[in-house]
N, C-alpha and C positions, 0 to 999 in steps of 0.2 A: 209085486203089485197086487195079487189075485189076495194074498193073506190081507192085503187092508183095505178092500173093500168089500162090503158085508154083503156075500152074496145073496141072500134075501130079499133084499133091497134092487140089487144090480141084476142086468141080464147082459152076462159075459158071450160074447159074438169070437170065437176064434180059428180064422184061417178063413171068416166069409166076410162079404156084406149084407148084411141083413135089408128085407125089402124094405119093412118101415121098422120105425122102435117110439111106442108109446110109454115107455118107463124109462131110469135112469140104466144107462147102458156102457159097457167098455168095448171098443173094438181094438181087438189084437191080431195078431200075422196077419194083417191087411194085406201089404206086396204077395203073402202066398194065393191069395184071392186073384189077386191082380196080373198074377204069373198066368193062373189056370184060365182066367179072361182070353190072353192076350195067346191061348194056346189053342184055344176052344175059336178063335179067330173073331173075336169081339173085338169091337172097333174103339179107339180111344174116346171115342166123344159118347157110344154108350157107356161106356166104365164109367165116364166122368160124371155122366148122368145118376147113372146108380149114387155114386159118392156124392152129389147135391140134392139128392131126393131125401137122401137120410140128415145128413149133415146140415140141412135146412129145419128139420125136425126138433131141433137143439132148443127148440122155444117152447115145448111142450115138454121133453125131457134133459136132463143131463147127460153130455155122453163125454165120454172119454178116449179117444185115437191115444195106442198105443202105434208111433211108428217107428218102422226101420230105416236107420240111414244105411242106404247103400250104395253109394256114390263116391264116396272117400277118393276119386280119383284114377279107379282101376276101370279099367275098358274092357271087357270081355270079349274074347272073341266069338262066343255064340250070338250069333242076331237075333234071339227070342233074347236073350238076358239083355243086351245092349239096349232093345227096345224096353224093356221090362224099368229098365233103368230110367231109361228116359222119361215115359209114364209115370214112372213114380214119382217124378220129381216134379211134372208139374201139375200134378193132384197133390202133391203136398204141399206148392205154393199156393193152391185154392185152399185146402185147410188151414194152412196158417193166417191168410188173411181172413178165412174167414171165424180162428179162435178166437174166442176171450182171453185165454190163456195158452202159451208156450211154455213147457218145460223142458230143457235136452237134460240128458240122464246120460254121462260119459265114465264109466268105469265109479260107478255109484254116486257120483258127485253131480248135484241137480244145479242146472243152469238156469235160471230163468231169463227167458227171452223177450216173453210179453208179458204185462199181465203182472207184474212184477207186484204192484200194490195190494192185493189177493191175500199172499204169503208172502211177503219179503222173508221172513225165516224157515224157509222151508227145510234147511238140512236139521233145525235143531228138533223138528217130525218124524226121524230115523230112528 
């Protein structure tokens, strides 16, 4: 993903959340952020806040959430990951509702979820 967007243009965000972003922006290892939040003993609804302060900003810039699913089923048994899970999951039901576009990306083959009318040919972008 990093090779085809022109980082000159982007300000690449990875492993934080950034406080504000007034340019076109990617956000990557977001859940590692959200790990060291939930470690630091920040509380879900400020996490969340942070995530709707910038993610609201989407009208001034582009941005791009690169996320991780980590859900797939598996329970942890450390109560920091358990939790970590949980949080992520419903900060990323606030991000999906609140994209224009969804894309899942599963073993390089691009899903689209929302948004579909954008790119309807996205794989043939490879």
């Amino acid at each position: 993903m990093k090779q085809q967007v022109k980082l000159d243009e982007w300000s690449w965000y990875e492993g934080i959340c950034p406080e504000s972003i007034s340019e076109p922006a990617v956000i990557a290892g977001f859940e590692n952020w959200v790990k060291l939040q939930l470690q630091n003993e920040i509380s879900e609804e400020e996490i969340l806040q942070q995530v709707k302060k910038v993610s609201q900003q989407a009208g001034s810039s582009e941005q791009i959430w690169i996320l991780t699913d980590m859900n797939r089923g598996i329970v942890p048994i450390d109560p920091v990951e358990r939790e970590l899970r949980d949080v992520i999951g419903r900060i990323y039901q606030y991000l999906f509702a609140e994209a224009q576009q969804i894309t899942r990306i599963w073993y390089g083959i691009p899903q689209i979820i929302k948004g579909a009318d954008h790119c309807e040919n996205l794989y043939k972008n490879r």
